[in-house]
N, C-alpha and C positions, 0 to 999 in steps of 0.2 A: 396478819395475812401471809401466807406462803408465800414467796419466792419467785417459784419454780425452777426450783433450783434441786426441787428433791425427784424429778425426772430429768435424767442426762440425754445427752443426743445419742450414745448409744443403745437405750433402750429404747426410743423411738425409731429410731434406727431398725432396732430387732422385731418392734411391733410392725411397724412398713414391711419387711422381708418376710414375714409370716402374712399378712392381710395377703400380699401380691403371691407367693405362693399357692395359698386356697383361692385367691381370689381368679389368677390366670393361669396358673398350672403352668407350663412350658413356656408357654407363647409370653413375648416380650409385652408389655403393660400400651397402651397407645401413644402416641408423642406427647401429648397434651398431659398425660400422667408422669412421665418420664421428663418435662417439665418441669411440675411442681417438687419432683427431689433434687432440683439445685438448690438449695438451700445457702444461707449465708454462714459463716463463718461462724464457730463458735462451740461448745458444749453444753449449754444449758439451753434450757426448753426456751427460754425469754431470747437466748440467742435466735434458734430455728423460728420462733413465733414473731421474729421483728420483720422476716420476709413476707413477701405477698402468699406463699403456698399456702397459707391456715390460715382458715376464716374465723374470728373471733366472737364472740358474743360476750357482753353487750360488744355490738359492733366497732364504734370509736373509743372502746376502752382499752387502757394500756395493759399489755400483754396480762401483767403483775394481779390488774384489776377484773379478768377476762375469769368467765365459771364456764365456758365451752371454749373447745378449740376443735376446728374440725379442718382435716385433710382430705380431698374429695380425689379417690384411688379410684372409683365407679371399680366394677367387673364386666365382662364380653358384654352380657344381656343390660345392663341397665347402669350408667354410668354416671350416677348420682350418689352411690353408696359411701360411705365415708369413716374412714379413721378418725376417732373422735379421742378427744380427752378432756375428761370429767371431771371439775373438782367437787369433791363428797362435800356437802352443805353444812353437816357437822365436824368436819375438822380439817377440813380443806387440802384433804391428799388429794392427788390427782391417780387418776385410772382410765386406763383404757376401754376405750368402746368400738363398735360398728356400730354406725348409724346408716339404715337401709334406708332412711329416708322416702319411702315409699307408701306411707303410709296414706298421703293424698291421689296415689292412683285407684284406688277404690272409691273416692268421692269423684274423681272425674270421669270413673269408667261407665258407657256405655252400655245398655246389654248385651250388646253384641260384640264389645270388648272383656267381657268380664272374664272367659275362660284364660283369654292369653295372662289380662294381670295379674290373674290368681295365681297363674304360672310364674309369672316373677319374682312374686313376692313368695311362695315358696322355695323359689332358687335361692331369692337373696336371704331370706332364714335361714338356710340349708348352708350357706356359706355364712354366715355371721356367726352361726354356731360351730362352726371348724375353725373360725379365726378363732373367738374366742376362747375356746378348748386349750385348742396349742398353745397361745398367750398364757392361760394358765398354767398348764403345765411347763412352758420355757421358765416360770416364775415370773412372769412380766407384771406390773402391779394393773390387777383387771379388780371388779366389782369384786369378784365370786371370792377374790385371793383378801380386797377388804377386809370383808364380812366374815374369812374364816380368820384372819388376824383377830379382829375384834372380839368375836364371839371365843377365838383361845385367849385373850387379855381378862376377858370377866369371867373365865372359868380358874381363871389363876389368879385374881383377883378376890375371888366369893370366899 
């Protein structure tokens, strides 16, 4: 089992400064977000993940033992959204995510709420897809940057 040691606190680091950039633009992030980046001492992901800022999954499992880890960054409209990191089930690198976690506002929407959700949940597509662009392009390890690793391994492999 991984580590996590193969994600340092500077690339989390650089995945947060990118999310909060697409995610607020100018404007400083709310107290409550600007919180969760004190983080504890340290450089490895098991360092930053020993603090309360990231929520784990499974919940009471130690960091080491953890297949989600999620930071909740919200953006202006809806402050649920979350910096997420994913270990891949077959091989257990970790990668970056937005998690818009929004997905239950269509089960509790209203009809007469349904236009504004829809409108959320397109905002927060709209931004999960500009976080994770940039993330890739900064080289940050995201799903898409996996997948093309992998699939260049088996074509230099065949």
């Amino acid at each position: 089992m991984p580590d996590l040691s193969d994600i340092d606190r500077a690339t989390v680091e650089e995945g947060v400064r990118i999310y909060l950039e697409e995610a607020y633009g100018d404007r400083a992030p709310p107290p409550r977000v600007q919180e969760r980046l004190q983080w504890p001492e340290g450089d490895t992901l098991a360092d930053l993940v020993a603090g309360d800022a990231f929520e784990r999954t499974p919940r009471e499992a130690p960091p080491e033992a953890c297949t989600h880890l999620r930071l909740r960054l919200g953006n202006p409209r809806y402050p649920h959204m979350k910096l997420g990191l994913d270990r891949v089930p077959e091989t257990g690198d970790w990668v970056l995510t937005v998690d818009a976690h929004d997905e239950m506002l269509t089960e509790a929407a209203n009809p007469s709420e349904r236009e504004a959700v829809d409108a959320i949940i397109r905002a927060n597509a709209d931004i999960k897809g500009r976080i994770e662009r940039r993330w890739t392009r900064a080289g940050l390890p995201t799903f898409e940057q996996y997948i093309r690793r992998h699939l260049a391994d088996r074509r230099g492999g065949a």
